[in-house]
N, CA, C, O and CB atoms as a CASP TS submission, in Angstrom:
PFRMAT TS
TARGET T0000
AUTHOR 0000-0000-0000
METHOD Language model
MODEL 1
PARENT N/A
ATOM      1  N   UNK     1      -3.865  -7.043   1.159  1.00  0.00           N
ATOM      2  CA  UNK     1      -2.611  -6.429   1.434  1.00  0.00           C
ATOM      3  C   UNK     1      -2.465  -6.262   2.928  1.00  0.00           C
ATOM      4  O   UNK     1      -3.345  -6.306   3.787  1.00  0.00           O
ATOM      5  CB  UNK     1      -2.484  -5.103   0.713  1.00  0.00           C
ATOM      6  N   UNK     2      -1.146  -6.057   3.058  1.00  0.00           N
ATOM      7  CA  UNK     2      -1.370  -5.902   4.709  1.00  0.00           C
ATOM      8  C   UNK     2      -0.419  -4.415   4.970  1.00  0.00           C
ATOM      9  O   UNK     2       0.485  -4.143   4.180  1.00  0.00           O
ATOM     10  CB  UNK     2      -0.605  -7.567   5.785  1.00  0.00           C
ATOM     11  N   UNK     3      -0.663  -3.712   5.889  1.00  0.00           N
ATOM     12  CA  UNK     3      -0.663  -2.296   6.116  1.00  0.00           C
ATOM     13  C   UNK     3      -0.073  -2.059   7.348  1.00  0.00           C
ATOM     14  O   UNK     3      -0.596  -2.452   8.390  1.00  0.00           O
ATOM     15  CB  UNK     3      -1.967  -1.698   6.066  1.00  0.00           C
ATOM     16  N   UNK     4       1.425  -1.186   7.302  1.00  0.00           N
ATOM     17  CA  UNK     4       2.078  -1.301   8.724  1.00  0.00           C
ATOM     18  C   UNK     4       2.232  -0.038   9.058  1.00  0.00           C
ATOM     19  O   UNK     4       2.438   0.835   8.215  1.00  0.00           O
ATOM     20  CB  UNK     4       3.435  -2.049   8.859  1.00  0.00           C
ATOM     21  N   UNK     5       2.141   0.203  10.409  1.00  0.00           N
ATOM     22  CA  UNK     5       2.533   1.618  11.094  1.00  0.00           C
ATOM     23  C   UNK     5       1.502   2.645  10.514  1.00  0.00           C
ATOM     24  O   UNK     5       0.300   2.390  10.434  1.00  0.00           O
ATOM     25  CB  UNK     5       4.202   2.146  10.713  1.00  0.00           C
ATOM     26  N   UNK     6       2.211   4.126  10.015  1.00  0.00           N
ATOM     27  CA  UNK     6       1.168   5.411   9.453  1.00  0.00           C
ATOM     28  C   UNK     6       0.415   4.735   8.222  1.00  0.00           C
ATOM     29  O   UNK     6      -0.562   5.369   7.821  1.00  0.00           O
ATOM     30  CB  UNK     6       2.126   7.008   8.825  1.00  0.00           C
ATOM     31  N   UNK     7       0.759   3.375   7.463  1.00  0.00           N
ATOM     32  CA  UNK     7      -0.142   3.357   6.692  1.00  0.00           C
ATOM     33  C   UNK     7      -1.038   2.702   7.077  1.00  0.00           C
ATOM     34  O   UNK     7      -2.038   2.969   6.410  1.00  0.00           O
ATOM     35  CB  UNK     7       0.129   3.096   5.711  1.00  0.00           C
ATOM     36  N   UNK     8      -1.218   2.003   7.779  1.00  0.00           N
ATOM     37  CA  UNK     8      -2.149   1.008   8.734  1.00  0.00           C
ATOM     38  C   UNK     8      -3.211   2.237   9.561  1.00  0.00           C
ATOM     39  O   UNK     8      -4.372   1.856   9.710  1.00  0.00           O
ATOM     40  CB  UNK     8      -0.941  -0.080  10.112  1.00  0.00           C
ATOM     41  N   UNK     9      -2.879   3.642  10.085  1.00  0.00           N
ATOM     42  CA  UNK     9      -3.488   4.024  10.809  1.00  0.00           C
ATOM     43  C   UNK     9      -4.275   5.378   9.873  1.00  0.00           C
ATOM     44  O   UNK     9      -5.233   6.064  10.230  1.00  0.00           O
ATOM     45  CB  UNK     9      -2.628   4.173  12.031  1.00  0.00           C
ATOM     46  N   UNK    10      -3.523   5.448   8.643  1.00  0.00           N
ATOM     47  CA  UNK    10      -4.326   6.647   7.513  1.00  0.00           C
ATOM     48  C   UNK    10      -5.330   5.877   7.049  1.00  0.00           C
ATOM     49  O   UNK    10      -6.394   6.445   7.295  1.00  0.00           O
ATOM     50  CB  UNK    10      -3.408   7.301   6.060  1.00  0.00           C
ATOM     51  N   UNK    11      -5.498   4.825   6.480  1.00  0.00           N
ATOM     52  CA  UNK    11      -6.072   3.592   6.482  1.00  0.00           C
ATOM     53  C   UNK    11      -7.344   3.392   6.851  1.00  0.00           C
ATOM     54  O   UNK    11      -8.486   3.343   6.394  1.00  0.00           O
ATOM     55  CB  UNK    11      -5.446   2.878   7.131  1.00  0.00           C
ATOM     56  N   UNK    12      -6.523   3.262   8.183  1.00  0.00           N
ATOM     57  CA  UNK    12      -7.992   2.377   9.150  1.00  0.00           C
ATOM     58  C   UNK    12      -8.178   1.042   9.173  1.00  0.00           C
ATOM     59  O   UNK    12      -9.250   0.570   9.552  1.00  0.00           O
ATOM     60  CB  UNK    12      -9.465   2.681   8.643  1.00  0.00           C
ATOM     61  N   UNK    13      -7.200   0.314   8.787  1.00  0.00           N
ATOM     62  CA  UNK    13      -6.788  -1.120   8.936  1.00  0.00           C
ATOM     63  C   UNK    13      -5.322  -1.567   8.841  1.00  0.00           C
ATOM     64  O   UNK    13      -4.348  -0.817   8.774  1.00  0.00           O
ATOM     65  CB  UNK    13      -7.464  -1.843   7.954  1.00  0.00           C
ATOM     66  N   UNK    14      -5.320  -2.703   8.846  1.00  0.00           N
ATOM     67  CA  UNK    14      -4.087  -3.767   9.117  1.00  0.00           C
ATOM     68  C   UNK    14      -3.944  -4.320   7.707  1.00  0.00           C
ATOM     69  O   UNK    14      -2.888  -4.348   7.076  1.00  0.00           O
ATOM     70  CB  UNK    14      -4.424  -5.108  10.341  1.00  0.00           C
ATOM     71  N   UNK    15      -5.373  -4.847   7.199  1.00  0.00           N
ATOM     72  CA  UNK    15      -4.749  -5.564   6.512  1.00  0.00           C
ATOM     73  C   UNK    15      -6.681  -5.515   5.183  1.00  0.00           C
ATOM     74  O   UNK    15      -7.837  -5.336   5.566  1.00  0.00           O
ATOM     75  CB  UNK    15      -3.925  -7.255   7.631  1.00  0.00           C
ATOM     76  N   UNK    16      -6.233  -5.722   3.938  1.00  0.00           N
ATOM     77  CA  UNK    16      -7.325  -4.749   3.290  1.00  0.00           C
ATOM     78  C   UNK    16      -6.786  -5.976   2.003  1.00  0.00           C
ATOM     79  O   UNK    16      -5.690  -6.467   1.731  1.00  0.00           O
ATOM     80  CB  UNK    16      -7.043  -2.511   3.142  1.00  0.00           C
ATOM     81  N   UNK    17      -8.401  -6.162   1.340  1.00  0.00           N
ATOM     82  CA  UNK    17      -8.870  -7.287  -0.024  1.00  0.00           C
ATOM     83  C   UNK    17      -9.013  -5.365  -0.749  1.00  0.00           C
ATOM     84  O   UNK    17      -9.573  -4.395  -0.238  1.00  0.00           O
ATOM     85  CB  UNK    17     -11.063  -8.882   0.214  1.00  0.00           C
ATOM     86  N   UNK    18      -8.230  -5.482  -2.098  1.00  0.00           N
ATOM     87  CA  UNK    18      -8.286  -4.860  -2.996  1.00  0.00           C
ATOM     88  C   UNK    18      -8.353  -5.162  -4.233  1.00  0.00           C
ATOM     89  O   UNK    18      -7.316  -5.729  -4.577  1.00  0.00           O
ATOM     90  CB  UNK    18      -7.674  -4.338  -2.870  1.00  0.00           C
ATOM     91  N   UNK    19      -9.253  -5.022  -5.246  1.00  0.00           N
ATOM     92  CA  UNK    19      -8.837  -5.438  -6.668  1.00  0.00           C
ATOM     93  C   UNK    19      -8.161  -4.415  -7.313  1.00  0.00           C
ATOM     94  O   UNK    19      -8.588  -3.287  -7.065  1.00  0.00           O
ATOM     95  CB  UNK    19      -9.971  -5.824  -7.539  1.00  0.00           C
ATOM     96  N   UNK    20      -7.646  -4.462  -7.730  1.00  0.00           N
ATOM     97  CA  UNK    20      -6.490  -3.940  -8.682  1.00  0.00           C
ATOM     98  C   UNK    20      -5.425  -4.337  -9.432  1.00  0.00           C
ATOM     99  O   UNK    20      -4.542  -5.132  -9.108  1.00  0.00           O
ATOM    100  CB  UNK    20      -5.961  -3.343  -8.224  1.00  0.00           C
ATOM    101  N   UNK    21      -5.611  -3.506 -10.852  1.00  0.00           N
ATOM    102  CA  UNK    21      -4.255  -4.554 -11.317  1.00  0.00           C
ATOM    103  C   UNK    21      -3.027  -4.298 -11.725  1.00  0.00           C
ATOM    104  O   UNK    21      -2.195  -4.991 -12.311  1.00  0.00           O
ATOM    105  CB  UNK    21      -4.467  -5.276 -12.312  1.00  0.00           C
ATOM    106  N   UNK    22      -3.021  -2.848 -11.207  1.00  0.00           N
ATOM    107  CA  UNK    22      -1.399  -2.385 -10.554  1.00  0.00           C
ATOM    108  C   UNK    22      -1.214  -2.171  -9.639  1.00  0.00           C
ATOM    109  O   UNK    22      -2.001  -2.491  -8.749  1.00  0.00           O
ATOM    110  CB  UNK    22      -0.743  -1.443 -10.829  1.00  0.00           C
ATOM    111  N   UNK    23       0.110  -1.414  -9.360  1.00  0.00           N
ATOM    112  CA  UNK    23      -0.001  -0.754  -7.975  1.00  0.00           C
ATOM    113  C   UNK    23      -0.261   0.581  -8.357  1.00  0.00           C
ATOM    114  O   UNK    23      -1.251   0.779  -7.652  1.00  0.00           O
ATOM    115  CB  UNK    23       1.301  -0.867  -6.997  1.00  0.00           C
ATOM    116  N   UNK    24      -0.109   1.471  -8.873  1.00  0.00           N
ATOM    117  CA  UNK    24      -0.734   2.432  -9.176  1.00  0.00           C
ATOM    118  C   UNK    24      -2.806   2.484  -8.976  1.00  0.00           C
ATOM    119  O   UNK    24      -3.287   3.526  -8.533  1.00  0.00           O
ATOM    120  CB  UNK    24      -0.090   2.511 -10.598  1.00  0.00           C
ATOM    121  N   UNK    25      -3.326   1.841  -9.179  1.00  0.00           N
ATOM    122  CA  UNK    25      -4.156   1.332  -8.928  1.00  0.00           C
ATOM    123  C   UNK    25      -4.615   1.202  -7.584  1.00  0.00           C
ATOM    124  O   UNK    25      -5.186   2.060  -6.911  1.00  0.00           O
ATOM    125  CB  UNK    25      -3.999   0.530  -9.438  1.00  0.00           C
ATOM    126  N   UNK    26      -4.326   0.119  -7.288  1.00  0.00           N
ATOM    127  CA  UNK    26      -3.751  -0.062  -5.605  1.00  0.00           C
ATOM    128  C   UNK    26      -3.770   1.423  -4.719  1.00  0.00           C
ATOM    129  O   UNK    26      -4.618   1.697  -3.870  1.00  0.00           O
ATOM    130  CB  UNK    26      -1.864  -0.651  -5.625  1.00  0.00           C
ATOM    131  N   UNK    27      -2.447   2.444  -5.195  1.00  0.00           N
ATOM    132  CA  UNK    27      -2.191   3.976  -4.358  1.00  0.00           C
ATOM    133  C   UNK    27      -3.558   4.132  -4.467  1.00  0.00           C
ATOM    134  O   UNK    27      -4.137   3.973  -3.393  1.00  0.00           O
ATOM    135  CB  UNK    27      -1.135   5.412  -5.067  1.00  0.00           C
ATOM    136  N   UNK    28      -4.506   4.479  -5.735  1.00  0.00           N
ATOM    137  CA  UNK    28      -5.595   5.234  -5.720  1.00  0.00           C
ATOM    138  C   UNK    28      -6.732   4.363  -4.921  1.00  0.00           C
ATOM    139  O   UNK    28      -7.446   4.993  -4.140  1.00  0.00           O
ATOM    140  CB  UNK    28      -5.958   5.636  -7.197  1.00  0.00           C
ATOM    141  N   UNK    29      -6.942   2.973  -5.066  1.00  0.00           N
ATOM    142  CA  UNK    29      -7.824   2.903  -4.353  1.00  0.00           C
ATOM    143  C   UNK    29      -7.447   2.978  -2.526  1.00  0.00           C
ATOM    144  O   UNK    29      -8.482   2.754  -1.900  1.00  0.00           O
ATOM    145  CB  UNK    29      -8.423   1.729  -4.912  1.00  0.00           C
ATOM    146  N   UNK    30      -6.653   3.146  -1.919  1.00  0.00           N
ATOM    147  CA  UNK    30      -5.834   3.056  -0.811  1.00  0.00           C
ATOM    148  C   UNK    30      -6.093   4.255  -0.239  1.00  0.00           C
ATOM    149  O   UNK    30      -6.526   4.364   0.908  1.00  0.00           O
ATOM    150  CB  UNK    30      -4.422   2.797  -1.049  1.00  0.00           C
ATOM    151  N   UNK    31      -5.785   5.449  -1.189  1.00  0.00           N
ATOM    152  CA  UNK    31      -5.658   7.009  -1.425  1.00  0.00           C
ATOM    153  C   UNK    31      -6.965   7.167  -0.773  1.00  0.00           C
ATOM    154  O   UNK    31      -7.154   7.597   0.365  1.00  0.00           O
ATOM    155  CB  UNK    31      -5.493   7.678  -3.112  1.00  0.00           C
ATOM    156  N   UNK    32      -7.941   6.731  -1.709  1.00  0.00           N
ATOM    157  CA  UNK    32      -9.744   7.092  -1.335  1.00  0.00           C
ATOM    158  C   UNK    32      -9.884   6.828   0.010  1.00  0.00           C
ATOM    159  O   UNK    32     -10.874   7.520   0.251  1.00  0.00           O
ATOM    160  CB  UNK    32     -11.032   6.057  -2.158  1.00  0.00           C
ATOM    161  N   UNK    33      -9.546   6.248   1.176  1.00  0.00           N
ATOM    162  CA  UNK    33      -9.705   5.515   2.033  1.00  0.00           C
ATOM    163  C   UNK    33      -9.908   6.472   3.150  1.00  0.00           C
ATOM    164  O   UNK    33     -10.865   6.124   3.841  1.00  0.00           O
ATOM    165  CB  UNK    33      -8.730   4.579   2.091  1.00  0.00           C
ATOM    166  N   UNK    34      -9.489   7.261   3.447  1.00  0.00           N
ATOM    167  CA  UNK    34      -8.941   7.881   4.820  1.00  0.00           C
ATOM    168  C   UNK    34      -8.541   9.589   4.079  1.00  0.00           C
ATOM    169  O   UNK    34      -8.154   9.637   2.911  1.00  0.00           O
ATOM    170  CB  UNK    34      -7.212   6.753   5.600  1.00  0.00           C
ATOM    171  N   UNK    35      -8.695  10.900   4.923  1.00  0.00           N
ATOM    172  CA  UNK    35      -8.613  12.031   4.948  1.00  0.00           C
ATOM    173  C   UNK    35      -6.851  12.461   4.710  1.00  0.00           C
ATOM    174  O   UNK    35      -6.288  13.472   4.290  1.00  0.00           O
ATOM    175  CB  UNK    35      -9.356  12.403   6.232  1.00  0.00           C
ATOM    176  N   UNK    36      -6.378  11.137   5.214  1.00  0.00           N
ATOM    177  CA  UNK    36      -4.768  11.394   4.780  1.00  0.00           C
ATOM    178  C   UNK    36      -3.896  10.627   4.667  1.00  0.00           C
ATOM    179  O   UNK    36      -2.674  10.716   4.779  1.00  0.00           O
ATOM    180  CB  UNK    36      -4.115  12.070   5.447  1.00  0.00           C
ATOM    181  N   UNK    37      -4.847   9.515   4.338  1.00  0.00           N
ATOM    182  CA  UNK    37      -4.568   8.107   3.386  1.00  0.00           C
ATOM    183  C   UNK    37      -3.705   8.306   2.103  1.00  0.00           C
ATOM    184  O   UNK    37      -2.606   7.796   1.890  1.00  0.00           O
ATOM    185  CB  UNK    37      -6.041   7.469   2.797  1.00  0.00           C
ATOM    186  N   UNK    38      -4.563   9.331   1.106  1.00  0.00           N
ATOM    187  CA  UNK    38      -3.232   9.586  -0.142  1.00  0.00           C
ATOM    188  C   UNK    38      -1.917  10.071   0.087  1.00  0.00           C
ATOM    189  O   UNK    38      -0.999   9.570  -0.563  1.00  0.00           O
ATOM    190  CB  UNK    38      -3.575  10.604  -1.154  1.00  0.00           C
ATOM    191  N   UNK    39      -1.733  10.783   0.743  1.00  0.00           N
ATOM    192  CA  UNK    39      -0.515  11.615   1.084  1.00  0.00           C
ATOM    193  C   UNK    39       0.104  10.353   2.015  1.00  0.00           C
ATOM    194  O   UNK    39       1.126   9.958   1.454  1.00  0.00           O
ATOM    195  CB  UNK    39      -0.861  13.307   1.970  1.00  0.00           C
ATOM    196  N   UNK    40      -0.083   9.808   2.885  1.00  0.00           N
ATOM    197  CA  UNK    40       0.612   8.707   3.453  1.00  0.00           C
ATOM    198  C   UNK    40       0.769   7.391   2.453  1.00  0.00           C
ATOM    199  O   UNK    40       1.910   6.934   2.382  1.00  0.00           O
ATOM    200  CB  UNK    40      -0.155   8.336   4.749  1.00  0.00           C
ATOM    201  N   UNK    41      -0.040   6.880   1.845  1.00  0.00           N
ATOM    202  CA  UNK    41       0.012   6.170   0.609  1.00  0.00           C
ATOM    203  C   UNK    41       1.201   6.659  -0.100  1.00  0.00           C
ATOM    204  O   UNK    41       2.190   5.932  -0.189  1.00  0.00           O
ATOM    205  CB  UNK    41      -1.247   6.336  -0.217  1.00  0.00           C
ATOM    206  N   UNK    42       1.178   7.876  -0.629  1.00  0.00           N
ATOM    207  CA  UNK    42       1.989   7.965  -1.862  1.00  0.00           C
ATOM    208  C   UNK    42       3.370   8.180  -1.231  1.00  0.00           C
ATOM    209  O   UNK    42       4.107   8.979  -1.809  1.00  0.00           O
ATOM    210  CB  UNK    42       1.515   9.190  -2.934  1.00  0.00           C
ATOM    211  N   UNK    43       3.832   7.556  -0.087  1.00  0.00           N
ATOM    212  CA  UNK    43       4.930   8.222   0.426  1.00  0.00           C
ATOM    213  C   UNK    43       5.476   6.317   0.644  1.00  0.00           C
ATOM    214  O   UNK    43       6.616   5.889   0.464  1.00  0.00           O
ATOM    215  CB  UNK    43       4.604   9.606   2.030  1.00  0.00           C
ATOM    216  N   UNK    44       4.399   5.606   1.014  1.00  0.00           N
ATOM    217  CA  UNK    44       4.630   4.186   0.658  1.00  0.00           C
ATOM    218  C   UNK    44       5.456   3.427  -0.114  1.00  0.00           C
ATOM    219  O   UNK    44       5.345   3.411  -1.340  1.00  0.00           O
ATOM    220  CB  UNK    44       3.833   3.856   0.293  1.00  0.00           C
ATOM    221  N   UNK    45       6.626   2.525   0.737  1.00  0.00           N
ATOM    222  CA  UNK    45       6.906   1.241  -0.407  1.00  0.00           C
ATOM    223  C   UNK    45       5.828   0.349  -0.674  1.00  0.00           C
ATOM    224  O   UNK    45       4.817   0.304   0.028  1.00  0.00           O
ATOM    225  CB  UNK    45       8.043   0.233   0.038  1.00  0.00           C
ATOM    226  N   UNK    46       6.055  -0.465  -1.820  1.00  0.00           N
ATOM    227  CA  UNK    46       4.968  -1.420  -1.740  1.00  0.00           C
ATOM    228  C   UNK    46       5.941  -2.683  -2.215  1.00  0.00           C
ATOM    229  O   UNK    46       6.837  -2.605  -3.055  1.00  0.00           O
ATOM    230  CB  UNK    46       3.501  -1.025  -2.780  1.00  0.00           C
ATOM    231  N   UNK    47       5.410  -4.264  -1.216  1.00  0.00           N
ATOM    232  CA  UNK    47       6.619  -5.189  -1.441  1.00  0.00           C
ATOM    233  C   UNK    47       5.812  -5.892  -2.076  1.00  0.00           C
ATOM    234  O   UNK    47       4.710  -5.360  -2.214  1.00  0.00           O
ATOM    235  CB  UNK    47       7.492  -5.888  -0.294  1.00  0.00           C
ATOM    236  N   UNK    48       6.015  -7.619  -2.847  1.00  0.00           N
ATOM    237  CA  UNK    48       5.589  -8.502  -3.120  1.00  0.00           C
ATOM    238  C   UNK    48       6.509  -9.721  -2.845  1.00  0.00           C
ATOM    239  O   UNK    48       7.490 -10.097  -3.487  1.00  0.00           O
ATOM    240  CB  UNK    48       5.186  -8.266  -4.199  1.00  0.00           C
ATOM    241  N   UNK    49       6.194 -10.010  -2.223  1.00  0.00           N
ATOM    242  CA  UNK    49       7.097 -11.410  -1.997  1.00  0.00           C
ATOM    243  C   UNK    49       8.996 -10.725  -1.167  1.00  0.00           C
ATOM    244  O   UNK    49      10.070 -11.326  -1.182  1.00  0.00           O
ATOM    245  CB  UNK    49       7.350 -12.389  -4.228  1.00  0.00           C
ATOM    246  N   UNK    50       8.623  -9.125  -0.482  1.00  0.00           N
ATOM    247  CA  UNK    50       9.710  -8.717  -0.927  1.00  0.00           C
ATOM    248  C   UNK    50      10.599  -8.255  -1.206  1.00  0.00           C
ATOM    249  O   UNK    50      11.564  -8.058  -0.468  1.00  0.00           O
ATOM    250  CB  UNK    50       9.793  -8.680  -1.109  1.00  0.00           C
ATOM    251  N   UNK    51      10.462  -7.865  -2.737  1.00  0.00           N
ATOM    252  CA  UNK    51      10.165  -7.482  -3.492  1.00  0.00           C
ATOM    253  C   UNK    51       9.894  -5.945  -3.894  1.00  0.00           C
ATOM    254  O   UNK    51       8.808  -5.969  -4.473  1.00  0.00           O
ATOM    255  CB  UNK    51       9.557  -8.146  -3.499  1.00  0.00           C
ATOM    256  N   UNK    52      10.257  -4.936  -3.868  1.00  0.00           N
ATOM    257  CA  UNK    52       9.989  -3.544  -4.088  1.00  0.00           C
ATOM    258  C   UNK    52       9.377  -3.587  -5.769  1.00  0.00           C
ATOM    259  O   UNK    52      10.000  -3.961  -6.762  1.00  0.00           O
ATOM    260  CB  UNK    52      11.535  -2.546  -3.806  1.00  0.00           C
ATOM    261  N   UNK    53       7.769  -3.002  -5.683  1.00  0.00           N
ATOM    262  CA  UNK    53       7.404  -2.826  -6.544  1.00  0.00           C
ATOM    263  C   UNK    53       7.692  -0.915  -6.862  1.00  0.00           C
ATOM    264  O   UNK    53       8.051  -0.037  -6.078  1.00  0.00           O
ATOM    265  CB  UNK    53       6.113  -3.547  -6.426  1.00  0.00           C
ATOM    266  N   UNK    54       7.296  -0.849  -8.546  1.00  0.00           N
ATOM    267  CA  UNK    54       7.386   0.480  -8.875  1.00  0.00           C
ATOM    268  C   UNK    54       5.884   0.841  -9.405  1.00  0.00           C
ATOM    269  O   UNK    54       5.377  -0.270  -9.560  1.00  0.00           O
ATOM    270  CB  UNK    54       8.592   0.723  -9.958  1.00  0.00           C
ATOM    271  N   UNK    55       5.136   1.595  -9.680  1.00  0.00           N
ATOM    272  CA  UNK    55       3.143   1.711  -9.337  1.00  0.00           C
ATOM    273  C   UNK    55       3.389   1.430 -11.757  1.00  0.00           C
ATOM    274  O   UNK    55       2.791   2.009 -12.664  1.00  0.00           O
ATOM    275  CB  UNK    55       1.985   4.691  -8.144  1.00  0.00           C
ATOM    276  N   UNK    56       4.030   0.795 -11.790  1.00  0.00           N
ATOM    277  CA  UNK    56       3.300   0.220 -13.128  1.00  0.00           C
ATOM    278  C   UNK    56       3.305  -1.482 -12.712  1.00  0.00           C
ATOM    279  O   UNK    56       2.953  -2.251 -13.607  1.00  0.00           O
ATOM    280  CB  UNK    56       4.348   0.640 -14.838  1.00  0.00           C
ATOM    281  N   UNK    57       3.588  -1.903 -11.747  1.00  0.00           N
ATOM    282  CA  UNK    57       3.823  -3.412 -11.775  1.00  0.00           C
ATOM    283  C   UNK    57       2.741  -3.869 -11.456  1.00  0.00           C
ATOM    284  O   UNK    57       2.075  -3.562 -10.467  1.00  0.00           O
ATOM    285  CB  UNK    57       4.828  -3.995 -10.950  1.00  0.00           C
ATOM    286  N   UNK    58       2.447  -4.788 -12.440  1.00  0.00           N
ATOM    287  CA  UNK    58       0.628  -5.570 -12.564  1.00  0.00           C
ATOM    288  C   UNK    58       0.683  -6.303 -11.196  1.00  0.00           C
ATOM    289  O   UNK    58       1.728  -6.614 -10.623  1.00  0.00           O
ATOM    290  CB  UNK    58       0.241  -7.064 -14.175  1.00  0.00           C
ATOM    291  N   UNK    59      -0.267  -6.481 -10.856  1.00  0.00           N
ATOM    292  CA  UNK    59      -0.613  -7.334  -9.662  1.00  0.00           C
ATOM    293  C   UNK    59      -2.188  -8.190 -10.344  1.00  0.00           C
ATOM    294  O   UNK    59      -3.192  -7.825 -10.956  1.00  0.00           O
ATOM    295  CB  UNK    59      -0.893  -6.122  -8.006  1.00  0.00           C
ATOM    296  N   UNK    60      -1.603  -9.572  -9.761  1.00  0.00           N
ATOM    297  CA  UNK    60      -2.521 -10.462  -9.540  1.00  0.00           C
ATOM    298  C   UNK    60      -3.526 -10.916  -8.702  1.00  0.00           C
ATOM    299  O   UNK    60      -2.994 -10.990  -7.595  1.00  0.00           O
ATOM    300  CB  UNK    60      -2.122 -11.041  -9.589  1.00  0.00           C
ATOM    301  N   UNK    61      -4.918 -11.332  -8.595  1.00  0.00           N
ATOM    302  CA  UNK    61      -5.805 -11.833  -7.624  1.00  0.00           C
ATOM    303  C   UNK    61      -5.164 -12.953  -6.863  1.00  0.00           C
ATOM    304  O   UNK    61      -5.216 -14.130  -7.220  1.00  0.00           O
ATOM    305  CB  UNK    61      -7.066 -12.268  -8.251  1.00  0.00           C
ATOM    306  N   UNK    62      -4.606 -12.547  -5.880  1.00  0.00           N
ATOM    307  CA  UNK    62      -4.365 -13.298  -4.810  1.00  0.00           C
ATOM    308  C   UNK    62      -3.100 -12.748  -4.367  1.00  0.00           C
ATOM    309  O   UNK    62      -2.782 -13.084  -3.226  1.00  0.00           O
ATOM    310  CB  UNK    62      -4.375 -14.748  -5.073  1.00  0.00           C
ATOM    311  N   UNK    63      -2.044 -11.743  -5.185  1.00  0.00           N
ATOM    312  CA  UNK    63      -0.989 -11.315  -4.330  1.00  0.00           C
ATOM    313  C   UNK    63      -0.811 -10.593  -3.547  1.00  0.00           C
ATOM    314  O   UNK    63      -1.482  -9.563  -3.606  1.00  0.00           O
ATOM    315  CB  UNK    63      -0.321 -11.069  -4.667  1.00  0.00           C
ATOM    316  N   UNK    64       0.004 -10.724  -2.610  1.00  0.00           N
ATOM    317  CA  UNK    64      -0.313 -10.162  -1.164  1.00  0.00           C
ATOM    318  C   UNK    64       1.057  -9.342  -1.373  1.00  0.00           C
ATOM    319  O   UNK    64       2.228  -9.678  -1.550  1.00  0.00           O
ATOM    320  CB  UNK    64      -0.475 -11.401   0.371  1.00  0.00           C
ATOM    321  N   UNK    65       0.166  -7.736  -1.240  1.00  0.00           N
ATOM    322  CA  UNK    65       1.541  -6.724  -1.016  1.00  0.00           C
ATOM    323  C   UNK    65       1.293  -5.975   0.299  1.00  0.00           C
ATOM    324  O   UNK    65       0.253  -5.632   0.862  1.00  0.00           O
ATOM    325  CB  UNK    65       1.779  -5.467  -2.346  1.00  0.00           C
ATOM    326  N   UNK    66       2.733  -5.821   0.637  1.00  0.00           N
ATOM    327  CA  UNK    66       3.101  -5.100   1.812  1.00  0.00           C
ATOM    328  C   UNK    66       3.086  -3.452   1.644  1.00  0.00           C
ATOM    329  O   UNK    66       3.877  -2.923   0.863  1.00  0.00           O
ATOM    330  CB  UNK    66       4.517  -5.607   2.212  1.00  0.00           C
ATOM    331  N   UNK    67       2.277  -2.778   2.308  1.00  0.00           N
ATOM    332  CA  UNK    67       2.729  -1.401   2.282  1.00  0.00           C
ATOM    333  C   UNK    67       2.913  -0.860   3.622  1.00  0.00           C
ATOM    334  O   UNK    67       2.222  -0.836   4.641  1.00  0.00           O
ATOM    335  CB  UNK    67       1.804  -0.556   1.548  1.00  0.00           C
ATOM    336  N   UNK    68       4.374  -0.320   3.205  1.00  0.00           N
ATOM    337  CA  UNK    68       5.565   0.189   3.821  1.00  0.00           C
ATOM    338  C   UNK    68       5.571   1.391   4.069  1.00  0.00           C
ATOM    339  O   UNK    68       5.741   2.144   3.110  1.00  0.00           O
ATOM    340  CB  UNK    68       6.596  -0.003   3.205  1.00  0.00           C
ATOM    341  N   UNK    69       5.410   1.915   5.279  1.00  0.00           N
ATOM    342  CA  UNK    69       5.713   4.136   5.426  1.00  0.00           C
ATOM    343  C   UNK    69       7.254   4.292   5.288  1.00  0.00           C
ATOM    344  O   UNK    69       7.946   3.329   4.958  1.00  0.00           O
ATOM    345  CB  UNK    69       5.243   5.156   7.551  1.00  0.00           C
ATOM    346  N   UNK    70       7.505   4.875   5.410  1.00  0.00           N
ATOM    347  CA  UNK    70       9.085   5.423   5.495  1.00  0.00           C
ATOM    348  C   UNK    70       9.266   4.965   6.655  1.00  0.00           C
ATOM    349  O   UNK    70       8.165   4.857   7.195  1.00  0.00           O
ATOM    350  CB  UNK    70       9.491   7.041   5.394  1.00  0.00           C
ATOM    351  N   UNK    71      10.210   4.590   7.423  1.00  0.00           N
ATOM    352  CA  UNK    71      10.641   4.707   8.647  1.00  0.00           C
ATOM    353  C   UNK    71      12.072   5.553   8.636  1.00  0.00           C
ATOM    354  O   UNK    71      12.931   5.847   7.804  1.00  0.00           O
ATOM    355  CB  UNK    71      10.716   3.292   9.234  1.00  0.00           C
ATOM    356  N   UNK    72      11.882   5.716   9.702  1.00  0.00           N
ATOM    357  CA  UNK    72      13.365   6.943  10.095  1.00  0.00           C
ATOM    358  C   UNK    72      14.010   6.194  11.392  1.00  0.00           C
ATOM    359  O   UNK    72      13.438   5.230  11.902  1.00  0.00           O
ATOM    360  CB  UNK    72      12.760   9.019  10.724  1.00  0.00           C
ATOM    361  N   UNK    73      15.261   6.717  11.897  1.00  0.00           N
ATOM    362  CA  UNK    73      15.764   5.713  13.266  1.00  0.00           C
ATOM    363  C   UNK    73      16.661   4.850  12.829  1.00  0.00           C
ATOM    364  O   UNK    73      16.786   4.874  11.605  1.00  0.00           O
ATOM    365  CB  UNK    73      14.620   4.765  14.008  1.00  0.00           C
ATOM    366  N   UNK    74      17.227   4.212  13.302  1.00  0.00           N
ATOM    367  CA  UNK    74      18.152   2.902  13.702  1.00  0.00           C
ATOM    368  C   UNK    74      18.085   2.088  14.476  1.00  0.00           C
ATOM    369  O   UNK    74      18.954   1.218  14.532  1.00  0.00           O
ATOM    370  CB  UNK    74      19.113   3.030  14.000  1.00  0.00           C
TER
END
């Protein structure tokens, strides 16, 4: 997956190999990561191709999702 802005830096990376086979899944292992990784996680879009997923949508070995913080601004 690849990881932009506050979620990239709750994190501790850019860009992260996860197995999982939702996105729900995905939040929690993401969540574990960092001291304020969940709370920035769960505030996350997550894309596919995209794509706005919702945390029941299965994910496959090899798809590459985007997670998104909120942004604010114009």
């Amino acid at each position: 997956m690849r990881l932009f802005a506050a979620a990239a830096e709750a994190v501790g990376a850019d860009e992260l190999s996860v197995d999982a086979a939702s996105v729900a899944d995905l939040r929690a292992a993401l969540g574990a990561t960092g001291e304020d990784a969940e709370r920035v996680v769960g505030q996350c879009a997550m894309l596919r191709g995209g794509d706005r997923l919702d945390d029941s949508a299965e994910l496959a070995s090899g798809d590459v999702v985007d997670v998104l913080p909120p942004f604010a601004g114009g």
